[in-house]
C-alpha positions in Angstrom: 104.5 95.0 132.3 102.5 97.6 133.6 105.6 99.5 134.9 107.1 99.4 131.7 104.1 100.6 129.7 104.0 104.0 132.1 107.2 104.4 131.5 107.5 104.3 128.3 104.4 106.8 128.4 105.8 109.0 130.5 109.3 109.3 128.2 107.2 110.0 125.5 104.7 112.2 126.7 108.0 114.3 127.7 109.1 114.6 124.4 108.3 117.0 122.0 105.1 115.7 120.5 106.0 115.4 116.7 109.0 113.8 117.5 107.9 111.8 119.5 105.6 110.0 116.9 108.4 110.5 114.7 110.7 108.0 117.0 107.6 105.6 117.5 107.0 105.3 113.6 110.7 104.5 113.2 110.7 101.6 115.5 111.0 97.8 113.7 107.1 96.7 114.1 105.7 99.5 115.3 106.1 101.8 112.2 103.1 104.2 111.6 101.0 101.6 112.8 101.8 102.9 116.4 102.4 106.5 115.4 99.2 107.5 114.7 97.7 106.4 117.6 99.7 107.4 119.7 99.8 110.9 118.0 96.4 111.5 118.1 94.8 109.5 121.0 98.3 110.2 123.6 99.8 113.1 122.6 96.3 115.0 121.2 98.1 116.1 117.5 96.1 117.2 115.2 95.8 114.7 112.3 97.7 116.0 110.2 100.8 117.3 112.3 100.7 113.1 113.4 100.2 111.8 109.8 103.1 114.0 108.8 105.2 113.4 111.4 104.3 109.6 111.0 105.7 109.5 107.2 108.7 111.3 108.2 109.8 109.1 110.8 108.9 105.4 109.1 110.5 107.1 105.7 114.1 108.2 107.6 114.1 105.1 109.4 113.7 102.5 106.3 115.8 104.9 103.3 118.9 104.7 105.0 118.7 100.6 105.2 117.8 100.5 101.9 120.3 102.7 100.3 122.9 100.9 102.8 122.0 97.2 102.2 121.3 97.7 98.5 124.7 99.7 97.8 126.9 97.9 100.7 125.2 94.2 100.9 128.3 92.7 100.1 130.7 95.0 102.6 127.7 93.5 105.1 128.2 90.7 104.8 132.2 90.7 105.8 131.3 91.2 109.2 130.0 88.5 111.6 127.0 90.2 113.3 125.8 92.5 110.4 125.7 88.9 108.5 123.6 87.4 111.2 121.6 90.3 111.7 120.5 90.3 107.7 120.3 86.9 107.3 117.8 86.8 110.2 115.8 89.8 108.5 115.6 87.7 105.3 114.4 84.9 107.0 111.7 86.6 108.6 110.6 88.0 105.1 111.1 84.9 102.9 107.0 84.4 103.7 106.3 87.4 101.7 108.7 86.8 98.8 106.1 85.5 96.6 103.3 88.4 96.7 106.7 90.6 95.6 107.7 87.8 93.1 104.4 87.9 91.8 102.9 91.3 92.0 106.4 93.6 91.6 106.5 96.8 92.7 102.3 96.9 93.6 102.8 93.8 95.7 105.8 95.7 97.9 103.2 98.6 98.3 100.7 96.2 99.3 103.0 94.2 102.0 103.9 97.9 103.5 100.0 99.0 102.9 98.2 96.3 105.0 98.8 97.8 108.7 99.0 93.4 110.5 102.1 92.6 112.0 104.5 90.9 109.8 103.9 93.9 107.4 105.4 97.0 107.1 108.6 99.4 105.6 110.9 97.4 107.5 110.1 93.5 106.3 109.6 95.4 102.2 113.1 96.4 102.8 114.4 92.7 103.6 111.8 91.3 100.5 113.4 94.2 98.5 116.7 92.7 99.2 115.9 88.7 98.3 113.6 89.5 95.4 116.5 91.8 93.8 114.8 94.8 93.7 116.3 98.0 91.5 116.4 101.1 94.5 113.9 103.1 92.1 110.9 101.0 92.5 112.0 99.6 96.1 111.5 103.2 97.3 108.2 103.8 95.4 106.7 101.3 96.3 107.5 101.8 100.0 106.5 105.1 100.1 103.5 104.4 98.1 102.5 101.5 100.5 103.4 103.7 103.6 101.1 106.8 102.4 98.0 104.0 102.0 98.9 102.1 105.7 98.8 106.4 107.1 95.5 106.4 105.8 94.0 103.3 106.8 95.6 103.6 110.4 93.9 107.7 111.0 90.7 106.0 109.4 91.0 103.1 112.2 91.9 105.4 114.8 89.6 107.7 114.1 87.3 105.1 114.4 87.9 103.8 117.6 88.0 107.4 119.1 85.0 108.3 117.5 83.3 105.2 118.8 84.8 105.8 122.1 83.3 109.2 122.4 79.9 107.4 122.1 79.9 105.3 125.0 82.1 107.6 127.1 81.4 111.2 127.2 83.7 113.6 127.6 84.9 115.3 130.4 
């Protein structure tokens, strides 16, 4: 395990430091939530190079899935493991379909907003899809949502860094 976490250190530490928190905030579960730490405490980004580059990357990740499963869902369906693969998804978000049922477009924002794991851009996309969510709102909201989790997750992380710096000087 330890390998694999220097590793995957090392790759990104090679990479070119926006996009590499670009490629982490596009990963299922890892989103932003990862981004921004590893922007600002790995790579040493400024904050707002790291929140940008943050948004970017969880935004192109999730628009293309929901412009291709909201416009194409049937076509998807057609073939065997595309079917699996969404129906899985939609499993995994059926927890959350009442918040969404309930709450609309606010409780989509709210589902990407709240940085735990089971939340995020990617499981609003798969409520999106089994609530029956217009594309309009769907995109609002998770742009909305991922703008408030950005927030939250520099305030956190500045936090912890901060903190740090209190009981560790600095070299």
């Amino acid at each position: 395990m330890e390998d694999t976490v220097h590793g995957l250190s090392r790759w990104i530490t090679g990479l070119n430091p926006v996009l590499a928190v670009a490629l982490v905030s596009a990963l299922p579960w890892i989103e932003l939530r990862g981004g921004i730490p590893v922007g600002i405490a790995l790579l040493g980004l400024p904050a707002w190079k790291t929140i940008a580059a943050a948004l970017v990357g969880n935004s192109l990740a999730v628009t293309p899935i929901v412009l291709g499963t909201k416009l194409y869902e049937k076509r998807l369906e057609r073939v065997r493991w595309l079917r699996w693969l969404l129906n899985w998804s939609l499993s995994r978000a059926r927890r959350h379909e009442q918040v969404v049922n309930r709450y609309g477009s606010i409780g989509l924002a709210l589902l990407v907003a709240i940085p735990v794991p089971g939340t995020g851009a990617w499981t609003a996309t798969a409520v999106s899809i089994l609530v029956g969510m217009r594309l309009g709102p769907t995109l609002a909201a998770i742009y909305g949502g991922l703008v408030i989790c950005a927030a939250v997750v520099y305030a956190a992380t500045a936090g912890v860094i901060g903190g740090a710096s209190l009981i560790i000087p600095p070299k």
